[in-house]
RODREN-895376 format. One record per residue (C-alpha): residue in one letter; z, y, x. Coordinates in steps of 0.1 Angstrom, whole numbers, plus 5000, padded with zeros to 4 digits. Layout:
BEGIN
AZYX/...
***
This chain:
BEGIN
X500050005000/X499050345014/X501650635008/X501450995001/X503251285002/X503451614982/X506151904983/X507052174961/X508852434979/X509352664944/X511752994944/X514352764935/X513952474956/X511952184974/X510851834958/X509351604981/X507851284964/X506450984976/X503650794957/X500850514962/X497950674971/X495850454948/X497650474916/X500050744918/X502950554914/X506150744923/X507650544952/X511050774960/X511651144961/X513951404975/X515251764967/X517052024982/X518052384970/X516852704985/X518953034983/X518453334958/X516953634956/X513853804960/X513853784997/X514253515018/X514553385053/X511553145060/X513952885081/X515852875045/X512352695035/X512052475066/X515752375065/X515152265028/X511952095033/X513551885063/X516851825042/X514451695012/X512151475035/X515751335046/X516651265011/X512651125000/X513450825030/X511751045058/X507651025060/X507350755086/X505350525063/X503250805052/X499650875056/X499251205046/X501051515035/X500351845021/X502452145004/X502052304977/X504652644976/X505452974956/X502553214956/X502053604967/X505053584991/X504753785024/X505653565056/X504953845084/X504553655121/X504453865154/X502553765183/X505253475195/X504853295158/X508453425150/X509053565116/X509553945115/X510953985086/X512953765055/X510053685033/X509353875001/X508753684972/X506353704943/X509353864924/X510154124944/X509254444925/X510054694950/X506354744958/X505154864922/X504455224932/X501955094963/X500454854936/X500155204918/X498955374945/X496055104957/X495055084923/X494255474923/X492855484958/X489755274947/X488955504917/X490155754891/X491555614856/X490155264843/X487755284875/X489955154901/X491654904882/X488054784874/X487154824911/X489654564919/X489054344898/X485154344905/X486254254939/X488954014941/X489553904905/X492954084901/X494354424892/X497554464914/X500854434908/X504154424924/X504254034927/X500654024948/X500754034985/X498454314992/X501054544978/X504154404999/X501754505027/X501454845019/X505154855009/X505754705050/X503654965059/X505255265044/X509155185048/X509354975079/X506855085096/X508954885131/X508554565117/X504254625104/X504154695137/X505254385150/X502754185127/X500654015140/X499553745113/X500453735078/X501053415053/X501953275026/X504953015020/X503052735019/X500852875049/X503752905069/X505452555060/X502252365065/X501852555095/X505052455112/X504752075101/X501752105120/X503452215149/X503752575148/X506352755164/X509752725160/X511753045172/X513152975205/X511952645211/X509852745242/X505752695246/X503552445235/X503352495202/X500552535180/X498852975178/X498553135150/X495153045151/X496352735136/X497552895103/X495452785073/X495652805032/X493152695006/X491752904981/X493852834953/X496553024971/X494453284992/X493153394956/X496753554946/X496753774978/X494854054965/X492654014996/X490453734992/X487553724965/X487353394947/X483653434934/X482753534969/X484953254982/X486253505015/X488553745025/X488454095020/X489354265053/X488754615042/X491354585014/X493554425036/X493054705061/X493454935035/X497054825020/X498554765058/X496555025078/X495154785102/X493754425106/X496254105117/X495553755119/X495153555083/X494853205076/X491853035074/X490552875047/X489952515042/X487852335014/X489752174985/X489851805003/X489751925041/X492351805068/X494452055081/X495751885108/X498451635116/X502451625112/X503851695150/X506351485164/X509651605153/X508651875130/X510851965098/X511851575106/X508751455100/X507451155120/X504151275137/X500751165126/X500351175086/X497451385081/X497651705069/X496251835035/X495252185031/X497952275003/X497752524974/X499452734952/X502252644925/X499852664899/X496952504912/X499152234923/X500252204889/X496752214876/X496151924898/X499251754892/X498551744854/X495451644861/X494151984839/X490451994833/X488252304821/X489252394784/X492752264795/X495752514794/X498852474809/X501952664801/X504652634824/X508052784813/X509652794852/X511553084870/X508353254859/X506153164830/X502653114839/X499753024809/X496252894832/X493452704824/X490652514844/X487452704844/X484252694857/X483753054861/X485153364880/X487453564859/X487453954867/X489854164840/X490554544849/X493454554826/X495354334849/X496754074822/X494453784833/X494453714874/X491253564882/X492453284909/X490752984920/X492052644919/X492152334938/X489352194933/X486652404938/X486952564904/X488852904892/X492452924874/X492453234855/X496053274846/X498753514833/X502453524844/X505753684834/X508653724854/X510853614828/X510953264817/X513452974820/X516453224833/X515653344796/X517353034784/X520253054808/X520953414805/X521353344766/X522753034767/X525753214789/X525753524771/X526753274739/X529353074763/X527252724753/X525252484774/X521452424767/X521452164743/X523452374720/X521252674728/X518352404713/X520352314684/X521552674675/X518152754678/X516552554653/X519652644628/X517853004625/X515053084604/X511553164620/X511353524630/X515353484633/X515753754604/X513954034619/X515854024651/X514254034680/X514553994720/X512154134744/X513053944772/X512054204801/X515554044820/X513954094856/X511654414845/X508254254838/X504554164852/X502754114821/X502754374809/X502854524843/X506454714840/X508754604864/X511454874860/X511754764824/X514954604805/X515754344781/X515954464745/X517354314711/X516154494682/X516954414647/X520854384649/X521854334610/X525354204597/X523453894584/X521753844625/X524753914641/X525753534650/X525053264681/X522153124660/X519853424652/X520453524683/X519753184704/X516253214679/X515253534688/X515453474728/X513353104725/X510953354702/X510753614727/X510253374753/X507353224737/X505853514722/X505453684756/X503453304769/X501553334730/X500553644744/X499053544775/X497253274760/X495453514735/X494453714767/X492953374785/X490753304755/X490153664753/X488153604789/X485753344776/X487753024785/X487652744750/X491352614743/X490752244743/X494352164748/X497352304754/X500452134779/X503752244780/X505252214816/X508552284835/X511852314830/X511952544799/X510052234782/X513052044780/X514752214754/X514052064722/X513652444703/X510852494727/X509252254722/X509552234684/X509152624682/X505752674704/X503352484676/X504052774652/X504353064677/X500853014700/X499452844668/X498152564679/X499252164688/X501052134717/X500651824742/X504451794763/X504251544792/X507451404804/X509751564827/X508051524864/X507751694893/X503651844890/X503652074915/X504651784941/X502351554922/X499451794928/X500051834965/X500651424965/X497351414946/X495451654974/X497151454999/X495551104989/X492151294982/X492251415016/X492851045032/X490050905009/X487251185004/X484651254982/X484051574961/X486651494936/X490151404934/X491151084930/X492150954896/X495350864886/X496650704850/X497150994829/X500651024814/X501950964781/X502351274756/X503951384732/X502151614702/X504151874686/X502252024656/X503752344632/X502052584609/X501652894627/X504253134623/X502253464626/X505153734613/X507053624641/X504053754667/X503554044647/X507354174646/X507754094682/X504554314694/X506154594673/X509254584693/X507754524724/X506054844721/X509355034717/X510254884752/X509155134774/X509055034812/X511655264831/X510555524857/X511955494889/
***
């Protein structure tokens, strides 16, 4: 039996799974936690990933590898390979006025928004990297100097399995010439142009002020290399996949295909589907990426998702399967109460100084159950939202899949049917970002233009009549929820 493996190094934390390259059977897996925030350390992501390889039985019996990792965050290198700075991460909203200020400096009005999106398929915003770039720039300008190549998380991670260099460890390690990404992931920079399928050096130049080294790009199913000897723990010698993006991991993982949604209710809440077209929206909503397999992932996110749940759930002092049940003890529309759940300001819409808001507070709403209704309807309704703007772009809705961790709570899953109106398809609990990598991984060891295929997994159908007051009373209020200037 020949053995794969895939990692998910997510904002939260890393999976590592094992699986038969063949069939996709899971084999053994491992996890480890990384830290908060909206910064972090890289070596937090390499002491995780070596800490979950532990856990997974080590990779010795392994024949290939690759990564998939959190998009848009900013892993600045100097000349020596050592990390300049702690990483900042896709939600990281600090850089919304140079997303602000790029946006203008390609054209007056609607024109430079359109500009962007004419040339790499996305309108910026605080979580892409081009604008962490021009934030480096302009508030330490000391550590833009010291760049001399610039990343992504998974970049970075495959880079050092690879061998690249550890800080301190002395020569022999691999340059940064050795840095590559795929173009699932180099699509959410802001820098590369998926329908042209290369980088954009002049808008790079532009945000930072200068050229650095960037990683280059492989195809969908091309080696990157080989595990080193001792690297994150790693025995040496599994090839090395290319590695993606969360999403298009996911998309792979899933095993998505074009007319396929996914909705993933994570730390962020991400609506994509499979398509065999560029996307290019100048209002921002839709980011045109690309995804693992040669084909685009146009996709909207929101900052606020899962921690929706958990932020309600302690507000009302109960656990998450009371949440559910609470939930589903409310009527639809929860009374007229509703929660705009703008907990961590917001991406889409594109105002991350905003706040949460409840709106609709009556003596008969004022209790755990309207309220634990109004924040799984605000949840949704934000993801209904996105979905309207994906179909919006030209893409058919064959099917829709509910992923991640929000789509274990049974109001949910119950709830989504009548809020996007339409079926909903919810896999079982797994690991899909891991899978996906683990998926690229065994394409890479046996070639071809397509992936290998695995079983599909079983579903589960939810079905509802659509709930359409609830969508209209929500856009009201969101509406009233004006981002805050800062």
């Amino acid at each position: 039996m020949t053995l794969v493996a895939g990692v998910d190094s997510s904002t939260q934390s890393c999976k590592v799974v094992v699986r038969d390259a063949e069939s996709g059977r899971l084999v053994r897996e491992g996890r480890a936690a990384h830290p908060d925030g909206t910064e972090v350390d890289p070596a937090a992501w390499a002491a995780a990933l070596q800490s979950a390889i532990g856990e997974a039985g080590g990779l010795a019996d392994v024949a290939a590898v690759a990564v998939g990792g959190q998009q848009h965050g900013m892993v600045c290198l100097d000349e020596d390979g050592e990390v300049v700075r702690p990483a900042l991460l896709w939600n990281d909203t600090r850089s919304a006025q140079a997303a602000t200020d790029l946006i203008a400096e390609l054209g007056p009005g609607e024109s430079g928004a359109q500009a962007w999106a004419d040339a790499v398929g996305l309108v910026p915003v605080a979580s892409f990297t081009v604008t962490k770039l021009r934030w480096l720039a302009e508030h330490e300008p000391a550590n833009a100097a010291r760049t001399a190549a610039v990343c992504l998380p998974h970049d970075w991670l495959t880079w050092r399995l690879a061998g690249g260099r550890r800080g301190g460890s002395g020569g022999g390690m691999q340059s940064l010439d050795g840095l590559v990404t795929d173009r699932g992931d180099a699509s959410g920079t802001g820098y590369w142009s998926p329908a042209d399928e290369a980088y954009r050096p002049d808008l790079f130049e532009r945000a930072f002020g200068r050229s650095a080294v960037l990683p280059r790009v492989l195809g969908p199913a091309e080696q990157a290399g080989a595990v080193a000897a001792g690297a994150l723990g790693a025995d040496a010698g599994a090839a090395l996949g290319p590695g993606t993006g969360d999403n298009a991991a996911a998309a792979l993982g899933i095993n998505a295909e074009p007319g396929d949604v996914v909705l993933s209710i994570g730390t962020s809440g991400v609506v994509s589907t499979v398509s065999l077209t560029p996307s290019a929206d100048p209002s921002g909503t839709v980011a045109g990426f690309a995804d693992a397999t040669g084909h685009f992932l146009p996709l909207v996110v929101t900052l606020n998702a899962a921690r929706v749940l958990d932020a309600t759930a302690r507000l009302l002092g109960v656990d998450h399967e009371q949440l559910s049940r609470l939930a589903l003890t409310a009527p639809a529309g929860s009374g007229g109460l509703v929660l705009v759940p703008y907990l961590e300001g917001e991406r889409t819409p594109d105002r991350p100084y905003s706040t949460g808001a409840l709106h609709g507070l009556t003596l008969s709403t004022a209790d755990p159950a309207h309220l634990a209704r109004a924040a799984v309807e605000g949840l949704l309704c934000g993801l209904a939202d996105g979905l309207d703007a994906i179909a919006a772009q030209g893409n058919p809705v064959r099917r829709v899949f509910l992923v991640g961790g929000g789509a274990r709570s049974e109001a949910v899953r119950r709830l989504a049917p009548a809020v996007l109106g339409v079926p909903v398809l919810v896999p079982p609990p797994g690991e899909y970002v891991a899978d996906g990598a683990a998926r690229q991984a065994a394409w890479v060891l046996a070639g071809g233009d397509t992936p290998p295929v695995w079983p599909a997994t079983s579903t589960e159908t939810y079905e509802a009549d659509p709930v359409p007051h609830v969508r209209e009373r929500y856009a009201e209020v969101r509406e009233l929820t004006a981002g805050q200037v800062r």
